[in-house]
C-alpha positions in Angstrom: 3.3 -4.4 5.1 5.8 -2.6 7.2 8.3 -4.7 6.6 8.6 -3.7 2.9 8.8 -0.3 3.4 12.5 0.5 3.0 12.5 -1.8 -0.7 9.4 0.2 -1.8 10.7 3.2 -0.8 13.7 2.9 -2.4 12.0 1.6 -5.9 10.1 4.5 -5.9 12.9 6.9 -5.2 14.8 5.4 -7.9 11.6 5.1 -10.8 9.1 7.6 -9.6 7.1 6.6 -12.9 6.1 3.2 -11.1 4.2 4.7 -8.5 0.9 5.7 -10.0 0.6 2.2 -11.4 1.5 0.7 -8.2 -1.8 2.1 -6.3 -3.7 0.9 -9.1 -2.0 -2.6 -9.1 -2.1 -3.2 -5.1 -5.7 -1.8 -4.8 -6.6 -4.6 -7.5 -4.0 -6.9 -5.5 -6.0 -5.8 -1.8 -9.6 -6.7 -3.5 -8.5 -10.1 -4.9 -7.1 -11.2 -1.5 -10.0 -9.5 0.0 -12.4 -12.1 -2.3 -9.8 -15.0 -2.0 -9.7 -15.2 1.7 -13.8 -14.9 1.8 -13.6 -18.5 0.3 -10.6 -20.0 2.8 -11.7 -23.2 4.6 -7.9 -23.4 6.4 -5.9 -21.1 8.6 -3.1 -21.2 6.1 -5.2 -20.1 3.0 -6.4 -17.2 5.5 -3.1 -16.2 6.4 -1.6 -16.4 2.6 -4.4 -14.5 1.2 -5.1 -12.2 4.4 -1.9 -11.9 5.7 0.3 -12.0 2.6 -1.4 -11.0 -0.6 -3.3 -8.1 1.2 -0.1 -6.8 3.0 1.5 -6.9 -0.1 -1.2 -5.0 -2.2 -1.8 -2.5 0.9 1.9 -1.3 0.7 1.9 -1.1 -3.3 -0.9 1.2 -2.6 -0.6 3.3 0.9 3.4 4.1 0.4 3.0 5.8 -2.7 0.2 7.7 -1.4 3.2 9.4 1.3 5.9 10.2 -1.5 2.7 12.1 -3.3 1.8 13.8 -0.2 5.2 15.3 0.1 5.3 16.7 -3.4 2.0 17.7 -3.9 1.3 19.2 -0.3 4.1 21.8 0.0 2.9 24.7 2.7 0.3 22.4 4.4 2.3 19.4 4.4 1.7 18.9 8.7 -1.5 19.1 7.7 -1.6 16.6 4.8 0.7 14.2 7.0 -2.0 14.6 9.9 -4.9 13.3 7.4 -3.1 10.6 6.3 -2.2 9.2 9.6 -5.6 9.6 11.0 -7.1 7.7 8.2 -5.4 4.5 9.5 
């Protein structure tokens, strides 16, 4: 998930418009690997639906979540920041 941080921050730099969608689309994308993997009956499924389909829903929907807390949060912003990171 980590690991596509600097592409997803830079798409939603460059079209700010694709972020409200994009929590929307990777929650659905987090639940449908989520259900997939429930069904897995190899380690390979488990790490393609576990490992790779949730990781890429979970950063379509946590990294927006940081460029709205920096507009939207302007004079408690440590304070927004702080929420967010204890909610990992």
């Amino acid at each position: 998930m980590y690991l596509s941080a600097p592409v997803l921050f830079a798409a939603f730099t460059k079209w700010p418009q694709i972020r409200r969608p994009s929590t929307v689309i990777g929650l659905f994308t987090m639940c449908i690997a989520l259900a997939l993997s429930s069904f897995a009956k190899t380690v390979p499924h488990l790490i393609v639906t576990q490992g790779v389909l949730f990781a890429i829903g979970g950063g379509a929907c946590y990294f927006p979540v940081i460029t709205f807390a920096d507009e939207w949060f302007i004079e408690r912003k440590g304070l927004s920041y702080g929420v967010i990171w204890v909610s990992l």
